[in-house]
PDB file as gemmi writes it, atoms N, CA and C in Angstrom:
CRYST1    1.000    1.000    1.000  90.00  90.00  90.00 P 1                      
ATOM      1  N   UNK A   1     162.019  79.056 139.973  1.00  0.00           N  
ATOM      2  CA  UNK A   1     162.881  80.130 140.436  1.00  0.00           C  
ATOM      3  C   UNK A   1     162.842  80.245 141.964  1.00  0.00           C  
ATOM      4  N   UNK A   2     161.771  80.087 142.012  1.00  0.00           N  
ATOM      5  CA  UNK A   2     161.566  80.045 143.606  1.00  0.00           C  
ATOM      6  C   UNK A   2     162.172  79.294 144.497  1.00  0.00           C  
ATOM      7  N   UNK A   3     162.339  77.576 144.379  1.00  0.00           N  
ATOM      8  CA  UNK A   3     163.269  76.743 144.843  1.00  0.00           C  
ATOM      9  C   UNK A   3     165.171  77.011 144.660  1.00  0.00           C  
ATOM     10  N   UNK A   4     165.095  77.783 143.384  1.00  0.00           N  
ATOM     11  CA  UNK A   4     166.641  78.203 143.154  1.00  0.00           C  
ATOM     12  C   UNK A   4     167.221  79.357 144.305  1.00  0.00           C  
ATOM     13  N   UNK A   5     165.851  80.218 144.860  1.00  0.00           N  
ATOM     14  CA  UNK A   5     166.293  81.223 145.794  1.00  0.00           C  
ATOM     15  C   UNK A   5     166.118  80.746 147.172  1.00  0.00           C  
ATOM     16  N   UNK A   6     165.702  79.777 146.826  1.00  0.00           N  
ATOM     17  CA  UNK A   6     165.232  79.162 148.787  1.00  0.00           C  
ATOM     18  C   UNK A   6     166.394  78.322 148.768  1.00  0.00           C  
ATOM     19  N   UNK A   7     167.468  77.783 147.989  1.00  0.00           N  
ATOM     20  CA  UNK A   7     168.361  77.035 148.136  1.00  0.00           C  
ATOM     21  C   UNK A   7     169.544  77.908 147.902  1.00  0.00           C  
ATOM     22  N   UNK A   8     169.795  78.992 147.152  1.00  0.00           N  
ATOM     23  CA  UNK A   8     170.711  80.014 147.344  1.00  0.00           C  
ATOM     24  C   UNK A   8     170.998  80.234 148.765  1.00  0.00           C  
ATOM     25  N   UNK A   9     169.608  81.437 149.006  1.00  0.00           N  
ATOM     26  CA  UNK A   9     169.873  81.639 150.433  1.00  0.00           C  
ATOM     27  C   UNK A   9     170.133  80.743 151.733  1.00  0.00           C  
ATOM     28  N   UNK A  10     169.614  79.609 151.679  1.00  0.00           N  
ATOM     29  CA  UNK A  10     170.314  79.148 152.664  1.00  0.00           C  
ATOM     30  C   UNK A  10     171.299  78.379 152.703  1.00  0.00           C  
ATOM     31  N   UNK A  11     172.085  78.123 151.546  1.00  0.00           N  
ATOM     32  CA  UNK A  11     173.706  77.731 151.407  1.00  0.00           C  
ATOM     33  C   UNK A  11     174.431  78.920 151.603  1.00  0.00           C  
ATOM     34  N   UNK A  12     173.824  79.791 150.831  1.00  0.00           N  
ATOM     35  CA  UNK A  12     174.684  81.130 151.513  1.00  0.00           C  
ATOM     36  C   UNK A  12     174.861  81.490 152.751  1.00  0.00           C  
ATOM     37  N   UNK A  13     173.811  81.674 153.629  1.00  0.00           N  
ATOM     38  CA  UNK A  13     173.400  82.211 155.110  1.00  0.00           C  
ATOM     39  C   UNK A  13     174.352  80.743 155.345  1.00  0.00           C  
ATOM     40  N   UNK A  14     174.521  79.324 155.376  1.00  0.00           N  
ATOM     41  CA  UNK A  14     175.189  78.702 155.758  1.00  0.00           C  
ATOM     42  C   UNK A  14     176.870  78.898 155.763  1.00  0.00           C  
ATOM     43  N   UNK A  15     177.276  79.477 154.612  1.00  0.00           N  
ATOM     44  CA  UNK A  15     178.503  79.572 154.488  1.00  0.00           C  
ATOM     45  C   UNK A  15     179.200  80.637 154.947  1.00  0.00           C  
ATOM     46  N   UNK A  16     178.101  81.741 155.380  1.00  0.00           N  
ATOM     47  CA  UNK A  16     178.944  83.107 155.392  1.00  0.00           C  
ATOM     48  C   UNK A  16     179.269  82.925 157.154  1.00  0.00           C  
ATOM     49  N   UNK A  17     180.983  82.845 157.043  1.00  0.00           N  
ATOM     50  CA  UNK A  17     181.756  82.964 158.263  1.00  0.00           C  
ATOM     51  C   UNK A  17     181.710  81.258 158.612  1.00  0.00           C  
ATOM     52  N   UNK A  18     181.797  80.541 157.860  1.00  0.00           N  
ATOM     53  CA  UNK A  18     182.532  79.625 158.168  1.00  0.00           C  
ATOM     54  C   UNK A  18     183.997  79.035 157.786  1.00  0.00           C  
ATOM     55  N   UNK A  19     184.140  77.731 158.243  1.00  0.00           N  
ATOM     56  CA  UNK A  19     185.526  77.811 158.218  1.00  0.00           C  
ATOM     57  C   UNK A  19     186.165  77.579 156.588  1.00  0.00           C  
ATOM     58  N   UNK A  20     185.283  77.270 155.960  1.00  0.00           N  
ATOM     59  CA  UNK A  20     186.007  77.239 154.625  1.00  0.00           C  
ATOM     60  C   UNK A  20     185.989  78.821 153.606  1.00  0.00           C  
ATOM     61  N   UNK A  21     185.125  79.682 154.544  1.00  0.00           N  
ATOM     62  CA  UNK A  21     185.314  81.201 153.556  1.00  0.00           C  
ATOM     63  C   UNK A  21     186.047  81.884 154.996  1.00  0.00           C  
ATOM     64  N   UNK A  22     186.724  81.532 156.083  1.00  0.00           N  
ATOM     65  CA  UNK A  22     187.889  81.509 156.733  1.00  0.00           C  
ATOM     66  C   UNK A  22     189.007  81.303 156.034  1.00  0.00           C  
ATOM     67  N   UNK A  23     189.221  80.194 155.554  1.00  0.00           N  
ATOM     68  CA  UNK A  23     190.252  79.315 155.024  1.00  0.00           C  
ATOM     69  C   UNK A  23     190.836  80.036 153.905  1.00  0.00           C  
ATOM     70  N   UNK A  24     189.017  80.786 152.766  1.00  0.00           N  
ATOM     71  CA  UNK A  24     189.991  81.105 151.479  1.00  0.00           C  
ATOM     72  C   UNK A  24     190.176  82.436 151.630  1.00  0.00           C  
ATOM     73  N   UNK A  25     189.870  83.030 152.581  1.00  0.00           N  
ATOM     74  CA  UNK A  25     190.129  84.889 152.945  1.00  0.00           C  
ATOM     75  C   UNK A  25     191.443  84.370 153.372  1.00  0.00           C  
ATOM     76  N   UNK A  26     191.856  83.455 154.330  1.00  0.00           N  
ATOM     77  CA  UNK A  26     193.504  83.307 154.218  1.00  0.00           C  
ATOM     78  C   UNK A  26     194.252  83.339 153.415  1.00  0.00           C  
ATOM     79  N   UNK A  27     193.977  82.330 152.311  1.00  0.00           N  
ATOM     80  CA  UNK A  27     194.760  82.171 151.340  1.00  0.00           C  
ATOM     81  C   UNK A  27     194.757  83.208 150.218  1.00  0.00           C  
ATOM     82  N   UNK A  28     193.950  83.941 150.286  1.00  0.00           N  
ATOM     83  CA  UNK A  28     194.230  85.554 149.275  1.00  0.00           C  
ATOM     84  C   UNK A  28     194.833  86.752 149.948  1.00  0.00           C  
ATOM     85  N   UNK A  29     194.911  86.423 151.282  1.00  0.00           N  
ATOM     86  CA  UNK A  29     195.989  87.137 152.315  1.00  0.00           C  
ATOM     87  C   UNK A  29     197.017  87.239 151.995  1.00  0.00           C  
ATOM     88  N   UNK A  30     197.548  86.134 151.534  1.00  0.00           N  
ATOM     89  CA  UNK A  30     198.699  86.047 151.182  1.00  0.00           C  
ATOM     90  C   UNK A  30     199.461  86.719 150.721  1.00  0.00           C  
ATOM     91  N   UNK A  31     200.909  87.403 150.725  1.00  0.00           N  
ATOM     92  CA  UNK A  31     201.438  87.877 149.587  1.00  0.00           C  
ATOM     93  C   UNK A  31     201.747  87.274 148.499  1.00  0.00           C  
ATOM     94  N   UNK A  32     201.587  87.404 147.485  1.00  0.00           N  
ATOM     95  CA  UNK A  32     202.319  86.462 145.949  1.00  0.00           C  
ATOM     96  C   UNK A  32     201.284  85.718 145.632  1.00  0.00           C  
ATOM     97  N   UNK A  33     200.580  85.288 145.901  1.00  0.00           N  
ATOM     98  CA  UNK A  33     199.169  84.132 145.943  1.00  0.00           C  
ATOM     99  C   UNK A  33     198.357  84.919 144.585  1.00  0.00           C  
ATOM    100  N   UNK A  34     198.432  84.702 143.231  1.00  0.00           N  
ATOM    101  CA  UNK A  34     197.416  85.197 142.449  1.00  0.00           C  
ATOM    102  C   UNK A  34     195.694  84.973 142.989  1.00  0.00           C  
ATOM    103  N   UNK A  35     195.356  86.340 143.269  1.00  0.00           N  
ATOM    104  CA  UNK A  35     193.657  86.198 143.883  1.00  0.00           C  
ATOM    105  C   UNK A  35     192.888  84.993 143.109  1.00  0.00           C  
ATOM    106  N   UNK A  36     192.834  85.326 141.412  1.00  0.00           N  
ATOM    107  CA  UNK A  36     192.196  84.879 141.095  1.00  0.00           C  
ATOM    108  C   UNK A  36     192.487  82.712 141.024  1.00  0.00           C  
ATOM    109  N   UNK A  37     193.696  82.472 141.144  1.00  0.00           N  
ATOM    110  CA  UNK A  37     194.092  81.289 141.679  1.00  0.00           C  
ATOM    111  C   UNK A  37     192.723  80.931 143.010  1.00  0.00           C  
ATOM    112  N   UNK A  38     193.209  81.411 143.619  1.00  0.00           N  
ATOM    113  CA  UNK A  38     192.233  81.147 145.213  1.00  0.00           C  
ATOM    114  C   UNK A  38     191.322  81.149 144.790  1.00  0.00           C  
ATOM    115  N   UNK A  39     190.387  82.053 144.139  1.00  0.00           N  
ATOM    116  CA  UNK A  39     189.157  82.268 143.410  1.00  0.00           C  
ATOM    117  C   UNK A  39     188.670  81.031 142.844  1.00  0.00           C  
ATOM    118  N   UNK A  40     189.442  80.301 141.697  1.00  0.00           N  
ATOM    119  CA  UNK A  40     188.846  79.540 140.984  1.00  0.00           C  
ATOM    120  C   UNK A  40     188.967  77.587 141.874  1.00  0.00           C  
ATOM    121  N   UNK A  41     190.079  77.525 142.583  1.00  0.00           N  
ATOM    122  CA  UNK A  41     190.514  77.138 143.533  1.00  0.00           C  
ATOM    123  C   UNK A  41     189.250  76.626 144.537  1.00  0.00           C  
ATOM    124  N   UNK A  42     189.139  77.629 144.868  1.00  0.00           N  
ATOM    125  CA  UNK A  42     188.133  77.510 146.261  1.00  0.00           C  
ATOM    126  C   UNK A  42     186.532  77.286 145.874  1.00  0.00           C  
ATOM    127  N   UNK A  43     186.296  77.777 144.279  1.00  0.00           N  
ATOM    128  CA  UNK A  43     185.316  77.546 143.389  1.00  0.00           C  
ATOM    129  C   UNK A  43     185.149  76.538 143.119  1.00  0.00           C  
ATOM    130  N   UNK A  44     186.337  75.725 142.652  1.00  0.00           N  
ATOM    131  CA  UNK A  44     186.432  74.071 141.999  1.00  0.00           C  
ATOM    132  C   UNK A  44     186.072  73.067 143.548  1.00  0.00           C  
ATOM    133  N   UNK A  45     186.751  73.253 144.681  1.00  0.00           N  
ATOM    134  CA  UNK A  45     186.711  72.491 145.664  1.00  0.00           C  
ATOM    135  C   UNK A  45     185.423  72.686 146.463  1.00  0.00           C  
ATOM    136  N   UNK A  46     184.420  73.927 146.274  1.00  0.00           N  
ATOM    137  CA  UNK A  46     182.632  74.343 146.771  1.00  0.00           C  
ATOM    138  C   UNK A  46     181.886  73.067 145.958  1.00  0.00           C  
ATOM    139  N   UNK A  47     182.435  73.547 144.433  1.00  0.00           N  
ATOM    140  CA  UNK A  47     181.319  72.680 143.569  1.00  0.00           C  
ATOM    141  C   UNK A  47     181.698  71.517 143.686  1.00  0.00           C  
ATOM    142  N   UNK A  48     182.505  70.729 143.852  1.00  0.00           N  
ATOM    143  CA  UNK A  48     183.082  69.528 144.109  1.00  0.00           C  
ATOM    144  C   UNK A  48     182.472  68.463 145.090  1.00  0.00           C  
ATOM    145  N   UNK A  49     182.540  69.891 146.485  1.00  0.00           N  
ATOM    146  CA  UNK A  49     181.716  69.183 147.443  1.00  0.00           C  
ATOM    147  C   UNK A  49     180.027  69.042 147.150  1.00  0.00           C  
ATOM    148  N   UNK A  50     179.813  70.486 146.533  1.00  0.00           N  
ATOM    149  CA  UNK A  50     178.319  70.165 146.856  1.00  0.00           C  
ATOM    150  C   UNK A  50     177.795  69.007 145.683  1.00  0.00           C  
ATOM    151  N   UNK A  51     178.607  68.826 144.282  1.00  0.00           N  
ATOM    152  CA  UNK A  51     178.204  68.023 143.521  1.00  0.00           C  
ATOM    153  C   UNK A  51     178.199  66.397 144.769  1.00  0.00           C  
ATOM    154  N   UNK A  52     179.164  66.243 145.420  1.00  0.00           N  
ATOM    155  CA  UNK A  52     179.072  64.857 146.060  1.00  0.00           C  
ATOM    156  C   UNK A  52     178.123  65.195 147.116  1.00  0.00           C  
ATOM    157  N   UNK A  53     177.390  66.022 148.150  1.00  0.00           N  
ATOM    158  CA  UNK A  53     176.026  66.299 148.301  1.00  0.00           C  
ATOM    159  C   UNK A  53     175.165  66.111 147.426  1.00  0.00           C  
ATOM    160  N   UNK A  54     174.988  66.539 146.696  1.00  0.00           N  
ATOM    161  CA  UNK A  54     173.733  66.026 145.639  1.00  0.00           C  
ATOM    162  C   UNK A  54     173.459  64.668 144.986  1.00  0.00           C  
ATOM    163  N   UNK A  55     174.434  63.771 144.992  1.00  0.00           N  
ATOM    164  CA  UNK A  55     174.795  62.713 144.764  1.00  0.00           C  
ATOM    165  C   UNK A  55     174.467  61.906 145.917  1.00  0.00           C  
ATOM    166  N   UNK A  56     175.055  62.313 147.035  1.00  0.00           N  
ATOM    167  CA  UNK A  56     174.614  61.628 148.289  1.00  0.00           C  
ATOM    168  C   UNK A  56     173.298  61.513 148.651  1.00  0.00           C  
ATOM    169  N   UNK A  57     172.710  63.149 148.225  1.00  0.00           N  
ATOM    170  CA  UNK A  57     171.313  63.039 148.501  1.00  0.00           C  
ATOM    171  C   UNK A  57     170.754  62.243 147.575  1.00  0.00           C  
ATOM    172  N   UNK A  58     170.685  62.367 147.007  1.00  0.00           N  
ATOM    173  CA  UNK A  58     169.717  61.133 145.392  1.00  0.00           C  
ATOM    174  C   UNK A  58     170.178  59.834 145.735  1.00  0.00           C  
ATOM    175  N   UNK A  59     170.753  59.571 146.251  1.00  0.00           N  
ATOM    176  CA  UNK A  59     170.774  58.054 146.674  1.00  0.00           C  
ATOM    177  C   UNK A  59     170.382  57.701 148.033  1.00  0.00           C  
ATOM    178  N   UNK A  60     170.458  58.782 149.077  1.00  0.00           N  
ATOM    179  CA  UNK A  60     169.620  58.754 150.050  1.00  0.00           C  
ATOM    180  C   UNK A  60     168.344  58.779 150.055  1.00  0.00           C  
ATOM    181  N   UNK A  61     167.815  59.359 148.677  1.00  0.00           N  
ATOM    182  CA  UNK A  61     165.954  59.831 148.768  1.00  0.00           C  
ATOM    183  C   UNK A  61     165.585  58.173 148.067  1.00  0.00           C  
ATOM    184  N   UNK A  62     166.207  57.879 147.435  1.00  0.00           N  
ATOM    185  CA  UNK A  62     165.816  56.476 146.666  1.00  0.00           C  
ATOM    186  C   UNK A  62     166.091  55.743 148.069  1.00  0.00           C  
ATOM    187  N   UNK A  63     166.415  55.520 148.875  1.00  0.00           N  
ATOM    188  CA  UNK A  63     166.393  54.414 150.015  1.00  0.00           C  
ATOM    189  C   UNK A  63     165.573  54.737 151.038  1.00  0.00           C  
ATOM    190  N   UNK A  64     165.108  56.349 151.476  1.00  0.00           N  
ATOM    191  CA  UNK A  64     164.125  56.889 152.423  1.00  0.00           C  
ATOM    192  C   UNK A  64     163.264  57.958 151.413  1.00  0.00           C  
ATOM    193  N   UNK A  65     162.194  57.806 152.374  1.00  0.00           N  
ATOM    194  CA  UNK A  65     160.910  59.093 151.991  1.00  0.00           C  
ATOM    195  C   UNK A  65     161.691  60.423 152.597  1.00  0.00           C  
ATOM    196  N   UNK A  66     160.715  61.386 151.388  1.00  0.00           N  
ATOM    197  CA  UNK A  66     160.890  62.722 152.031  1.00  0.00           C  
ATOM    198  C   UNK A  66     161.167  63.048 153.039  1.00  0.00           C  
ATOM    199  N   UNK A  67     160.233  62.558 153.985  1.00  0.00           N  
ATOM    200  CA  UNK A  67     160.091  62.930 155.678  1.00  0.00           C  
ATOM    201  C   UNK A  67     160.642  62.768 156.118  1.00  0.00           C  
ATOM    202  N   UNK A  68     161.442  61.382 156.106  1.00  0.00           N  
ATOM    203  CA  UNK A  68     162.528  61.009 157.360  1.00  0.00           C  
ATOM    204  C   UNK A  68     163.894  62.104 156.750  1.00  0.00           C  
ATOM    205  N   UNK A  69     163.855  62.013 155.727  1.00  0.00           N  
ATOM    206  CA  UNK A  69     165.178  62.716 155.130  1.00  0.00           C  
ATOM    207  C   UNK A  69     165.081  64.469 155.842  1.00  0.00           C  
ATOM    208  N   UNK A  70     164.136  65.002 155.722  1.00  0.00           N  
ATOM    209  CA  UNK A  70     164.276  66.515 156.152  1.00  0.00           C  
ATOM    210  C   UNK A  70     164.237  66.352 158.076  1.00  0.00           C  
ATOM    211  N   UNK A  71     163.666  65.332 158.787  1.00  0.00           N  
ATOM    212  CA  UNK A  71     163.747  65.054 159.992  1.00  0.00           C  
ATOM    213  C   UNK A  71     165.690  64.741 160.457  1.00  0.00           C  
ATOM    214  N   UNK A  72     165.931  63.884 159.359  1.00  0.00           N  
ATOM    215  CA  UNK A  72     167.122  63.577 159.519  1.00  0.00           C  
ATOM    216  C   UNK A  72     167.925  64.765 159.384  1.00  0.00           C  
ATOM    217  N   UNK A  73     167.833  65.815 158.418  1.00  0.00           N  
ATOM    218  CA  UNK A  73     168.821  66.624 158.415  1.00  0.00           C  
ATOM    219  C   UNK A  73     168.830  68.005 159.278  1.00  0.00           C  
ATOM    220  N   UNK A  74     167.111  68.045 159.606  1.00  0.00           N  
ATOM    221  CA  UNK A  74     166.760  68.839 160.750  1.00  0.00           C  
ATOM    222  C   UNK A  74     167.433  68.718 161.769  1.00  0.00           C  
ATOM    223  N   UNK A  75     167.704  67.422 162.492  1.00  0.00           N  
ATOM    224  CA  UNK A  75     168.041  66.969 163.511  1.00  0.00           C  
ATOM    225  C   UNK A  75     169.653  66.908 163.379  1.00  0.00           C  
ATOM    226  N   UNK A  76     170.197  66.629 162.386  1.00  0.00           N  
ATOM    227  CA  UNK A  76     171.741  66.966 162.573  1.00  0.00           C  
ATOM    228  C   UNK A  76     172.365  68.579 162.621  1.00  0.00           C  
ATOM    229  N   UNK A  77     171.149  69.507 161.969  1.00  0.00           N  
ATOM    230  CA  UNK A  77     171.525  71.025 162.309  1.00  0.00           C  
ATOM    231  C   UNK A  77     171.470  71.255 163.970  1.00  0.00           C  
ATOM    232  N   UNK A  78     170.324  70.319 164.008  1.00  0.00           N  
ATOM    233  CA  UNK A  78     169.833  70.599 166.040  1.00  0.00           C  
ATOM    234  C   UNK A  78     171.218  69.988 166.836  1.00  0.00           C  
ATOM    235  N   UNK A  79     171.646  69.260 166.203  1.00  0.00           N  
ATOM    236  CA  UNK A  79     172.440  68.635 166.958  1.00  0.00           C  
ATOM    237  C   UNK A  79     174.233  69.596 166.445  1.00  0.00           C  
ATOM    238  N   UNK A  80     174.541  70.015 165.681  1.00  0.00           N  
ATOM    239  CA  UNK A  80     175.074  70.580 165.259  1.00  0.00           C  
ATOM    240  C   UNK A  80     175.611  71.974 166.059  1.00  0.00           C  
ATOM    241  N   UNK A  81     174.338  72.695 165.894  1.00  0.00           N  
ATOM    242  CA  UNK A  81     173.777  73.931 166.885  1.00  0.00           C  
ATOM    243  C   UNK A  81     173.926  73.771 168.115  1.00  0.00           C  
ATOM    244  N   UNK A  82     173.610  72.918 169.251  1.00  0.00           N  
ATOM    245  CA  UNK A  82     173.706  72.070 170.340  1.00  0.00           C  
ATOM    246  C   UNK A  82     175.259  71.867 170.566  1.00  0.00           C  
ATOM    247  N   UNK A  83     176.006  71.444 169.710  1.00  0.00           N  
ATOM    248  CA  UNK A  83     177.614  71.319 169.908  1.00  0.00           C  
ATOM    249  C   UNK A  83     178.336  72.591 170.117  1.00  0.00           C  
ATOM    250  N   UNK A  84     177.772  73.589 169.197  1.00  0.00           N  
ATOM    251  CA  UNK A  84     178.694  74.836 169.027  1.00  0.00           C  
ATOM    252  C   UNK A  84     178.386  75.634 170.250  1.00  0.00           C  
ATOM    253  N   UNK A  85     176.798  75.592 170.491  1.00  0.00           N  
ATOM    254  CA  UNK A  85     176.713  76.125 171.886  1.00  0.00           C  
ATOM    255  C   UNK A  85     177.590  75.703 172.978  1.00  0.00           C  
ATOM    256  N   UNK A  86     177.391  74.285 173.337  1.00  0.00           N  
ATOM    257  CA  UNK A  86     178.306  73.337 174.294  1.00  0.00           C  
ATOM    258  C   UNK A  86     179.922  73.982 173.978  1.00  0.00           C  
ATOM    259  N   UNK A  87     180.214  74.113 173.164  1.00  0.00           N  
ATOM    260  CA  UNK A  87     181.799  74.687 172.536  1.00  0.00           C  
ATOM    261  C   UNK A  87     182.257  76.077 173.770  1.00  0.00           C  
ATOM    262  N   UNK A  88     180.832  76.739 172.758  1.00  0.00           N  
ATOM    263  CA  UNK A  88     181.379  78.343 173.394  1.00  0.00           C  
ATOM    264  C   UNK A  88     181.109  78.625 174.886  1.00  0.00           C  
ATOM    265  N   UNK A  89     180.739  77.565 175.837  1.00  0.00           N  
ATOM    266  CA  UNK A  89     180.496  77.656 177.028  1.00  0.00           C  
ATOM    267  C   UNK A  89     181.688  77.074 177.659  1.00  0.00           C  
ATOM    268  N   UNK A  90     182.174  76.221 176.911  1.00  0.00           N  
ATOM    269  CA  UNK A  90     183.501  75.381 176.907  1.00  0.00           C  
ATOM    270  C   UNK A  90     184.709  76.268 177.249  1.00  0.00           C  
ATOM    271  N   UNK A  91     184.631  77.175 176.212  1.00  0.00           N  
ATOM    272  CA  UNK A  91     185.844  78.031 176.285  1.00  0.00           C  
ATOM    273  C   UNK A  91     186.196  79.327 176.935  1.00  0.00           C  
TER     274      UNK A  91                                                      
END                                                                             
């Protein structure tokens, strides 16, 4: 249970205010747009992605160890983080 809430929360804390829960607060903006359309919609295309994440990862852990893998993904948040800063100084 414990791993189910340490991986909740931080897909959540990841998603909240990005551009894809941008995207589907647009599309229920809409006039005429059935909510629950967008709803199941934006549901099918989350699990979609994260199923091909999980997939990606399991074939990444079979070719690298633990370590390099959480270094690796450490380092693309750092680098990630690093861009958006560079962004908002940008603009």
């Amino acid at each position: 249970m414990t791993a189910f809430l340490t991986i909740f929360t931080a897909v959540f804390l990841a998603e909240l205010g990005d551009k894809t829960q941008i995207a589907t607060l647009l599309f229920s903006a809409e006039d005429g747009r059935p909510k629950w359309l967008v709803f199941l919609a934006a549901t099918a295309a989350l699990t979609a992605s994260s199923a091909i994440a999980v997939l990606a990862g399991a074939t990444a852990e079979r070719a690298l160890s633990a370590a390099p893998l959480k270094l690796i993904a450490g380092a693309g948040f750092v680098i990630i983080g690093l861009l958006m800063i560079a962004d908002h100084f940008r603009a």
